[in-house]
C-alpha positions as CSV (number, residue, x, y, z in Angstrom):
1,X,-20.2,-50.6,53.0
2,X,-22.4,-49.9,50.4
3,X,-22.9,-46.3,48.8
4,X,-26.9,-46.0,48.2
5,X,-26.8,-45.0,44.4
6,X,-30.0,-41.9,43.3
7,X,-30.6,-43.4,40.4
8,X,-32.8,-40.3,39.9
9,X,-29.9,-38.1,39.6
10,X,-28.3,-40.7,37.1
11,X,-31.0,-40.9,34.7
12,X,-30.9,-36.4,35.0
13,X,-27.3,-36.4,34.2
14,X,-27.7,-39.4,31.2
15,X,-30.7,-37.0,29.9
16,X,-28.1,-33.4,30.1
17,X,-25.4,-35.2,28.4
18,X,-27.8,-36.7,25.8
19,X,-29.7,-33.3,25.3
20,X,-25.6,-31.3,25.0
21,X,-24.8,-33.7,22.8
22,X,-27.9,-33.1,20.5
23,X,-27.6,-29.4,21.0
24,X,-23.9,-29.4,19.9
25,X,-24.8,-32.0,16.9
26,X,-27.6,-29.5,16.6
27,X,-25.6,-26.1,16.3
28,X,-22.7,-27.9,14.2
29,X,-24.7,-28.5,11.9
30,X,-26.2,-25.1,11.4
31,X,-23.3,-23.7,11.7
32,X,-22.2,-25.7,8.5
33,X,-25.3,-24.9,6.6
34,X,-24.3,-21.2,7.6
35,X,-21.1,-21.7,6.5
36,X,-22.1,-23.3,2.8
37,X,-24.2,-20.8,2.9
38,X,-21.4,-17.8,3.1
39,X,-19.3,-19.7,0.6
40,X,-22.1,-20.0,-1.9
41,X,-23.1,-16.1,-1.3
42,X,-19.3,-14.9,-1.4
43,X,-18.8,-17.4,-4.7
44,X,-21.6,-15.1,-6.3
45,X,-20.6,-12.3,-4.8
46,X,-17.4,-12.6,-6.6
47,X,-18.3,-13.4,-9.5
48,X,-20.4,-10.5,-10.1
49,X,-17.3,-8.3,-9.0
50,X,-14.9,-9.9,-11.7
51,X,-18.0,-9.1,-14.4
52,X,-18.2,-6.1,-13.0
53,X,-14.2,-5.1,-13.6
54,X,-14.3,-6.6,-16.9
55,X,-17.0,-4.4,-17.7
56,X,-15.3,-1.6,-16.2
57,X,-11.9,-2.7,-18.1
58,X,-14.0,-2.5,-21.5
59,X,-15.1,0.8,-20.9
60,X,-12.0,2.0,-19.9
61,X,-9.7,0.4,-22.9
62,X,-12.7,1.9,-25.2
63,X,-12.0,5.2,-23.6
64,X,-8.1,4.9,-23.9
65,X,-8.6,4.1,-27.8
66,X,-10.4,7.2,-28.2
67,X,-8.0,9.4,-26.3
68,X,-5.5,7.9,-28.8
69,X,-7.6,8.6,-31.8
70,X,-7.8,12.6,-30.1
71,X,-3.9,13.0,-30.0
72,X,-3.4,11.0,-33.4
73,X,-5.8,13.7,-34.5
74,X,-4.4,16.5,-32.9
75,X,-0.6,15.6,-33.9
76,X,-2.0,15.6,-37.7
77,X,-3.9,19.0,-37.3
78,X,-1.2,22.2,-38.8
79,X,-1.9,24.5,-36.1
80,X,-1.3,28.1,-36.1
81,X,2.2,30.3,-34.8
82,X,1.6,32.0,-32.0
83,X,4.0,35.3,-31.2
84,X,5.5,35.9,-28.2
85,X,7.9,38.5,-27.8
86,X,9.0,38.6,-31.6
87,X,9.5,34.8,-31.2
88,X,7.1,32.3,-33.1
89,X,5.8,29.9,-31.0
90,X,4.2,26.4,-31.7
91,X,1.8,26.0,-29.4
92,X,1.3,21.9,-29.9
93,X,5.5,21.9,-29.8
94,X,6.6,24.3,-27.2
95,X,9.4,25.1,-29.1
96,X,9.8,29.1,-29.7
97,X,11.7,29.7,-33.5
98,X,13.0,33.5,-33.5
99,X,10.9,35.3,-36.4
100,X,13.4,38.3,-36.2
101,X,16.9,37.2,-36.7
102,X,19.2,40.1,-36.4
């Protein structure tokens, strides 16, 4: 008994296997493109960030040194009493030294 073969329907199913196995070949290898693609972009993309923070860093170590020239400034300056309740006050020091001793 012989099975009558379509070979119609062979040569259709030969041609969709062929044409999913482009398609995948196809789409893998834009999807790797894409891929190289977001490496590259994120590569940059980081790069710019860290110059950015380093710049950022400077401006804020240049802004710390002047702070520190301020209060090295400030500690140096003699700055007046101030009187509260009979009691001379300091007001860099907080300390209160009693002007009337009794």
């Amino acid at each position: 008994m012989r099975i009558p073969i379509n070979w119609n329907a062979v040569t259709a199913v030969c041609a969709i296997v062929v044409a999913v196995f482009t398609a995948s070949g196809w789409l893998t290898d834009g999807l790797r493109e894409d891929i190289r693609d977001l490496r590259q972009e994120m590569r940059e993309e980081f790069a710019e960030m860290r110059q950015e923070m380093r710049e950022g860093f400077a401006e804020t170590r240049e802004d710390i040194e002047v702070l520190q020239q301020d209060v090295a400034f400030i500690k140096g300056r003699s700055l007046p009493d101030q009187t509260i309740n009979g009691n001379a006050q300091r007001s860099d020091s907080g300390k209160q030294v009693n002007m009337n001793p009794e």
